[in-house]
C-alpha positions as CSV (number, residue, x, y, z in Angstrom):
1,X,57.5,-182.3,-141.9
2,X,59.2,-180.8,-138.9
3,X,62.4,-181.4,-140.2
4,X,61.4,-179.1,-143.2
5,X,60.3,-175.9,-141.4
6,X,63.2,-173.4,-140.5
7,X,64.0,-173.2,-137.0
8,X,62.4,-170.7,-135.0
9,X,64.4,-171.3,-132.1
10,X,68.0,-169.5,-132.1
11,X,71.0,-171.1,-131.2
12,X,72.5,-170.4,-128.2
13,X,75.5,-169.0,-130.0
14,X,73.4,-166.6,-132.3
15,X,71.8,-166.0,-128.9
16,X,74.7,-164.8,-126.9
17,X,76.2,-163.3,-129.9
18,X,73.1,-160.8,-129.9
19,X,73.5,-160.0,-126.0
20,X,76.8,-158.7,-127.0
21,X,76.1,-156.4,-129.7
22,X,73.1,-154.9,-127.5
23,X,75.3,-154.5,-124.4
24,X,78.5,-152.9,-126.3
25,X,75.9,-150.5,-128.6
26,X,74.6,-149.4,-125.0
27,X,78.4,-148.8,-123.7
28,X,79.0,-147.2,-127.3
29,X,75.7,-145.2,-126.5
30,X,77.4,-144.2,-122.8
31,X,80.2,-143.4,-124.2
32,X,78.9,-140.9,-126.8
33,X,76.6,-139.4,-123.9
34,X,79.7,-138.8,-121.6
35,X,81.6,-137.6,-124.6
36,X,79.0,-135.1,-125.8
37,X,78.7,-134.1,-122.0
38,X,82.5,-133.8,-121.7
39,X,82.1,-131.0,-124.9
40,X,79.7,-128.9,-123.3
41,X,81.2,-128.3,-120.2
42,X,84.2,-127.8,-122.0
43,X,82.6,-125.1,-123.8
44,X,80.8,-123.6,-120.7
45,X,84.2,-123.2,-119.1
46,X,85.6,-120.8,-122.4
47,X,82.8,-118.8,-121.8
48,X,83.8,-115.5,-119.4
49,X,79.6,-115.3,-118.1
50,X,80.2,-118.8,-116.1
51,X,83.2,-116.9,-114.4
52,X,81.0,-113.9,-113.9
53,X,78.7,-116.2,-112.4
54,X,80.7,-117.8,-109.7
55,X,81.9,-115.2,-109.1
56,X,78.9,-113.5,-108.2
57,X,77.2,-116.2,-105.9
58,X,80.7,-116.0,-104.1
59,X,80.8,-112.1,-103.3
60,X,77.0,-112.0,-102.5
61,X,76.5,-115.4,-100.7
62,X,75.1,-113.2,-97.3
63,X,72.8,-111.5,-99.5
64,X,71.8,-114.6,-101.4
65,X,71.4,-116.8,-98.6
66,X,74.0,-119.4,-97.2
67,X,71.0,-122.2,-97.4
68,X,71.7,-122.2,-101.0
69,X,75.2,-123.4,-101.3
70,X,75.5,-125.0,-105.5
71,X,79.0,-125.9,-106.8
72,X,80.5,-124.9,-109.7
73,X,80.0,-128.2,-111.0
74,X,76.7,-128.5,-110.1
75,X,75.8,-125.2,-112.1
76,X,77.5,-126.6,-115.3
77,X,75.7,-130.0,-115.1
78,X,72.3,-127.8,-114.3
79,X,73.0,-125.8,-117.6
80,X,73.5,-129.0,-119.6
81,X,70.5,-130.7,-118.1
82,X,68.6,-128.4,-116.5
83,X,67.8,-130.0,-113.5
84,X,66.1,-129.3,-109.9
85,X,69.4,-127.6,-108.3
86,X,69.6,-125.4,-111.7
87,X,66.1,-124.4,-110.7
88,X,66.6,-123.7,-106.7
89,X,69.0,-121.0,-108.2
90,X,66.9,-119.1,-110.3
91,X,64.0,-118.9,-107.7
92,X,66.2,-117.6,-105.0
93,X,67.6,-115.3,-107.4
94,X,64.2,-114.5,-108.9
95,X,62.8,-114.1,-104.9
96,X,65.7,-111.4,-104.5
97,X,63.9,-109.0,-107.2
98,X,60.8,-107.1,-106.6
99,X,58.1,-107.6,-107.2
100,X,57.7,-111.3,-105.9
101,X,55.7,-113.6,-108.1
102,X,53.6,-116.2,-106.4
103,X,54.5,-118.4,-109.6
104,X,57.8,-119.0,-107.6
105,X,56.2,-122.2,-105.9
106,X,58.8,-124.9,-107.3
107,X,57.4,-125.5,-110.6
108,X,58.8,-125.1,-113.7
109,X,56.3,-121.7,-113.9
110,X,60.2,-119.6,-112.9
111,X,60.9,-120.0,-116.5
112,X,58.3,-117.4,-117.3
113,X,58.8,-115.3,-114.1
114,X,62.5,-115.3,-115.7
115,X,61.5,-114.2,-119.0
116,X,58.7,-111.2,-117.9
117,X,61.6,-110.2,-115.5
118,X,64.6,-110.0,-117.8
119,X,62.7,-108.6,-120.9
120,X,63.1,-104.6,-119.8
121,X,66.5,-105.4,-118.1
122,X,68.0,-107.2,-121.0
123,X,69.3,-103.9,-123.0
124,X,70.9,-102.6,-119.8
125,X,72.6,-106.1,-118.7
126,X,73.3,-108.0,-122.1
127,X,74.0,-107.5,-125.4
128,X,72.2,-108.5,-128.4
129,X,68.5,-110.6,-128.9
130,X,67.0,-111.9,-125.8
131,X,67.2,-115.8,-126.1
132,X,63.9,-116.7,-124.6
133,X,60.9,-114.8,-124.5
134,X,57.5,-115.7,-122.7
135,X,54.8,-117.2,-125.2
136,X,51.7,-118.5,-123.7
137,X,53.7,-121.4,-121.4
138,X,55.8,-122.5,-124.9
139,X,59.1,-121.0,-123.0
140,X,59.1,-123.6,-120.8
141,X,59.9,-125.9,-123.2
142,X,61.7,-123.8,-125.2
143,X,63.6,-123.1,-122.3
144,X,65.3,-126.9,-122.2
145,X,66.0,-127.1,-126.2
146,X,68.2,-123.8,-125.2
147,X,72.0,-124.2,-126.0
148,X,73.8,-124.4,-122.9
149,X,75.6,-121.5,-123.7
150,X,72.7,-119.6,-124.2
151,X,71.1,-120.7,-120.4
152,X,73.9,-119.2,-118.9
153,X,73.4,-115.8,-120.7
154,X,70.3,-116.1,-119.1
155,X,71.4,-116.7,-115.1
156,X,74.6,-114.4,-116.1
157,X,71.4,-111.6,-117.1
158,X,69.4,-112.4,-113.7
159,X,72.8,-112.1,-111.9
160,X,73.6,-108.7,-113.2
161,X,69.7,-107.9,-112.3
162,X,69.7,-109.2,-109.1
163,X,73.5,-107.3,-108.3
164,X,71.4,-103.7,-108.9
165,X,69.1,-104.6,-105.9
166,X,68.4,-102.5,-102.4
167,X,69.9,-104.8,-100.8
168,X,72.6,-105.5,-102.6
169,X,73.7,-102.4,-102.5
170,X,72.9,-101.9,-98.6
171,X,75.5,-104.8,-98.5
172,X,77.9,-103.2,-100.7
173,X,77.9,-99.9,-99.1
174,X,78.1,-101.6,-95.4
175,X,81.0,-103.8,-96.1
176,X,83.0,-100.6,-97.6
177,X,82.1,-98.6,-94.3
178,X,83.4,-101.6,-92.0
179,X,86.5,-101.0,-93.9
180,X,86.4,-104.4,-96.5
181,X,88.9,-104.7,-99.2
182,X,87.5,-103.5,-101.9
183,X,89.4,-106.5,-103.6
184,X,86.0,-108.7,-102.4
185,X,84.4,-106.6,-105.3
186,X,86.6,-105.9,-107.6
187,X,89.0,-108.5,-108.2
188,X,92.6,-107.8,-108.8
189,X,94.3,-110.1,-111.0
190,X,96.6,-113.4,-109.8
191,X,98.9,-112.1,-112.5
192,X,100.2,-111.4,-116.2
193,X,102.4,-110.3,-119.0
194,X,101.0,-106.7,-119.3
195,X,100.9,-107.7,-123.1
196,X,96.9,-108.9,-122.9
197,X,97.5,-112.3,-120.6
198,X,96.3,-112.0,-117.7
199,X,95.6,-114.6,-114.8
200,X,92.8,-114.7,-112.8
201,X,91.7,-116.5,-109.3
202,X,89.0,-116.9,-107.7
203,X,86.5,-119.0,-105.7
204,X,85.2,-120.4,-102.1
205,X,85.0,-124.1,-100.5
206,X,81.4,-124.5,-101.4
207,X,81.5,-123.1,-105.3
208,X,85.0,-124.0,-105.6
209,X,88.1,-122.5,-106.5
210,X,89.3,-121.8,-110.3
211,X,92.1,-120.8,-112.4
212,X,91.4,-118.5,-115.6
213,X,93.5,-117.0,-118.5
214,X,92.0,-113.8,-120.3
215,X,93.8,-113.2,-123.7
216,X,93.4,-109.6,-124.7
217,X,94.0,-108.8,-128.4
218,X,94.2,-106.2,-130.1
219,X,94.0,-105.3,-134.0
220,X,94.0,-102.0,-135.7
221,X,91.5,-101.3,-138.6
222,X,91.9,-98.0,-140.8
223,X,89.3,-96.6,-141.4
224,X,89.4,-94.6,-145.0
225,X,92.1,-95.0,-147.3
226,X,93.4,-91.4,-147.3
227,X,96.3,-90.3,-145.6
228,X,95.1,-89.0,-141.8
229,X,92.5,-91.8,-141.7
230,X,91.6,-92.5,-137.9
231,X,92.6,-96.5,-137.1
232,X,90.1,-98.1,-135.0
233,X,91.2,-100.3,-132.4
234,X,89.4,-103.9,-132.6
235,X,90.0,-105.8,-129.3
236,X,88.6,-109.9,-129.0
237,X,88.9,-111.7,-125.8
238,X,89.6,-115.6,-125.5
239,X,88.4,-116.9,-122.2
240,X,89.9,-119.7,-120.8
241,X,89.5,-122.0,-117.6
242,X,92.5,-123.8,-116.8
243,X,92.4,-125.0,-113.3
244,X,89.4,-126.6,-111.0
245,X,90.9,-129.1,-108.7
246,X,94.0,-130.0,-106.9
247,X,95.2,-132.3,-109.2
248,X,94.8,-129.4,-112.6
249,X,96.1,-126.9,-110.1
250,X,99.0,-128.5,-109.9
251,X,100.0,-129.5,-113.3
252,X,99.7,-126.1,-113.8
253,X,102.0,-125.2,-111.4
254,X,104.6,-127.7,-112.3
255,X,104.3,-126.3,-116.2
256,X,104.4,-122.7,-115.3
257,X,107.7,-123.2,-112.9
258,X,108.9,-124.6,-116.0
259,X,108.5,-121.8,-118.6
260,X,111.1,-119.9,-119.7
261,X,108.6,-116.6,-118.8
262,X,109.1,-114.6,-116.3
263,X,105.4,-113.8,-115.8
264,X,104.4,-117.5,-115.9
265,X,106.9,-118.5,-113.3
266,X,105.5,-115.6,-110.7
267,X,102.0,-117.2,-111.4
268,X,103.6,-120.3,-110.6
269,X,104.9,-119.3,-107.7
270,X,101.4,-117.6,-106.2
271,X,100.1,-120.6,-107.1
272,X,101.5,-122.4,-105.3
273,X,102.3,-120.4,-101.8
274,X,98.2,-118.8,-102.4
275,X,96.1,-121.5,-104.1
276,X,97.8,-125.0,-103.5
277,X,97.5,-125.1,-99.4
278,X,94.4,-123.7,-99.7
279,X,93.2,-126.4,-102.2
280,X,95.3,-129.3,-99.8
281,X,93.1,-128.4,-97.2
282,X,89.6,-128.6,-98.7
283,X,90.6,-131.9,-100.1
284,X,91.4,-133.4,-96.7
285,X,88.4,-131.9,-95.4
286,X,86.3,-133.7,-97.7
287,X,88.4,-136.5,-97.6
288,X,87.3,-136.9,-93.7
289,X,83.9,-136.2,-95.0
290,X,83.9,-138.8,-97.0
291,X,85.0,-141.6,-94.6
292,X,82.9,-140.3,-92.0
293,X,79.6,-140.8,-94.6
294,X,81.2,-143.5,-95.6
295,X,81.4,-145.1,-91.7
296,X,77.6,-144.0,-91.2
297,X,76.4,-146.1,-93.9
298,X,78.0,-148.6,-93.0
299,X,76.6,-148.5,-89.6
300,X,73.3,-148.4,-90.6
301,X,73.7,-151.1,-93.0
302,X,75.0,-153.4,-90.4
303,X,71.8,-152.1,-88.1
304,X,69.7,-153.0,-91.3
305,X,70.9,-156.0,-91.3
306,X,70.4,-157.0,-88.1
307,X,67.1,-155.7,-88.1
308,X,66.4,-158.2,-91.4
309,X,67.0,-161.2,-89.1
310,X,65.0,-160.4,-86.4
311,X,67.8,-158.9,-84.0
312,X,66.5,-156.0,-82.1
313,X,69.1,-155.3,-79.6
314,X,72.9,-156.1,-78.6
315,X,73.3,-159.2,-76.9
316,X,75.5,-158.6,-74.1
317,X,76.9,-161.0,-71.7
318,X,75.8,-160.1,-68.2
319,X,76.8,-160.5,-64.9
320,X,75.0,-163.8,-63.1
321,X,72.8,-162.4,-60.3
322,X,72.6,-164.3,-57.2
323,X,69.7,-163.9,-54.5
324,X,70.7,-165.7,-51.6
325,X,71.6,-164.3,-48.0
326,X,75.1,-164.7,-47.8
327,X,75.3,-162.0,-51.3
328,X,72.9,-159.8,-49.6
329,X,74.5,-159.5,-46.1
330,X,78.1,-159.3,-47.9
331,X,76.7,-156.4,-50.0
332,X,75.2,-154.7,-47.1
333,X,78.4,-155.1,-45.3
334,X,80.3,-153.4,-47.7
335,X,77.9,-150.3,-48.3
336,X,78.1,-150.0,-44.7
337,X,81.9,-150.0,-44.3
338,X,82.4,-147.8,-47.4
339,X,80.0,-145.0,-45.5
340,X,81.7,-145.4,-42.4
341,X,84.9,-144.4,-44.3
342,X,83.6,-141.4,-45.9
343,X,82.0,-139.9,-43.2
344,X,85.5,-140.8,-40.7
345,X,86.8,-138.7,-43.8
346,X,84.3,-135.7,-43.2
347,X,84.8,-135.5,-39.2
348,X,88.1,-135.4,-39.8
349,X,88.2,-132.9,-42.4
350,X,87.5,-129.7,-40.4
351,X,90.3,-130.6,-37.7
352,X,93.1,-131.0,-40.9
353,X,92.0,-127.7,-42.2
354,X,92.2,-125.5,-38.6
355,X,95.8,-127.2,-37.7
356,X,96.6,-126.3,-41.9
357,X,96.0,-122.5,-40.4
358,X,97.4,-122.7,-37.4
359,X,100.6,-123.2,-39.5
């Protein structure tokens, strides 16, 4: 009778056979995650507002605040997945324009102190619809089924808001009268063709530091198809980012030293004389960082350790102490004789010093 019922029990061939195809459809399930990430930053980094951005939180930091110091990196992951970093930006950027909203307490509530604050700017800072608009609490949720893309609009929006400030101007104004470049406000570019290409640079240790390639076109459209008919000039940008670490700054180097154009090679060349050592030295900086975290954990790991087995404190090997007469007369002795010394020192002092300037 039991030998007539199917098997309920799997083999342990079918068994390891389906712990296989679980664990590679989670790594296929990884990879498609990373991939998809991959995409989007890829995407944020051909779009001219991230630039904008960076660029702004660079410029302004004293104005901003240095306690909020966010990488580049960290703002493209935020946009992806909004996340609490992401946040932290928008409420010290939100704090920065009057008037102050007590909604700004860490909650998710800065979503709709963003979207009642950029609704009058948006015509005077953007272009086109405003992507997110406040709806009885919906646009918090709306907020994080946003296209990245359309997220940064938003910061880019609350940027340009936030640049039009008191006290952003104050700073502007104070800088110019202490006799600052006016190249911290207005970039001038790394280089170009003068044909539309041009090269940009840009960045800090904390944001990071970034290569960009603007591509200028322009196309003529007449308008009318008698003679004397005006052409209209239609111009479309391509945004590019081609450099954001060490390693990318100098492939680029080695490719533009390569070309035969003239106006790639001088890039080349201010690349690397301007950005390379620049770049060298942030990356042994954190480098030391790194081994110095690196050395601290270990520490307390080892101190953990100990702790786990009940050691509380070093165990040294000290000196044996002995308490009988002869150590105690012999260490008297030798206080004794070490004082007599010093103070034969001191008498005899004040006599080397009057014969010194009798001489």
């Amino acid at each position: 009778m039991a030998n007539a019922l199917p098997s309920c029990q799997s083999s342990p061939a079918a068994t390891k056979a389906d712990g296989e195809e679980e664990w590679s459809a989670k790594e296929e399930n990884v990879d498609d995650s990373e991939v998809i990430f991959e995409a989007e930053v890829l995407k944020l980094r051909d779009q001219w507002e991230l630039a904008s951005v960076l660029n702004f939180l660079n410029v302004f930091e004293p104005v901003i605040g240095k306690s909020l110091r966010i990488s580049a990196e960290e703002i493209e992951k935020g946009l992806i997945k909004p996340e609490s970093s992401l946040a932290e930006l928008h409420i010290a950027l939100l704090k920065g324009i009057p008037p102050v909203s007590k909604m700004l307490n860490g909650s998710n509530a800065w979503v709709t102190v963003l979207c009642k604050k950029l609704a009058p700017w948006w015509p005077w800072v953007a272009e086109g619809e405003i992507p997110l608009k406040a709806f009885k609490g919906e646009e918090i949720s709306n907020y994080k089924k946003l296209d990245p893309t359309k997220r940064l609009l938003l910061l880019k929006a609350l940027c340009e808001i936030r640049a039009d400030q008191d006290d952003t101007i104050s700073y502007i104004s104070d800088c110019l009268k202490d006799k600052t470049q006016m190249s911290c406000f207005q970039k001038d570019r790394f280089g170009g063709d003068g044909n539309g290409i041009s090269y940009w640079y840009d960045g800090n240790p904390f944001v990071g530091y970034r290569l960009y390639r603007e591509v200028i076109k322009c196309d003529t459209k007449t308008k009318g198809k008698q003679k004397g008919s005006v052409s209209l000039p239609m111009f479309s940008t391509r945004w590019e980012t081609m450099a954001t670490n060490l390693e990318e700054f100098h492939k680029v180097k080695d490719n533009f030293l390569c070309s035969k154009f003239t106006s790639e090679v001088s890039v080349g060349r201010k690349i690397e004389s301007d950005a390379i050592p620049v770049l060298e030295k942030l990356q042994k900086k954190k480098e030391k960082s790194l081994k110095r975290k690196l050395r601290e954990d270990k520490l307390l790991n080892d101190f953990n350790k100990a702790c786990m087995v009940g050691v509380t404190r070093t165990c040294r090997n000290r000196t044996p102490v002995s308490y009988t007469f002869e150590e105690y007369n012999r260490a008297i002795d030798n206080a004794i004789r070490l004082s007599r010394i010093f103070f034969s020192f001191l008498n005899i002092l004040p006599t080397w010093n009057m014969e010194r300037e009798k001489n």
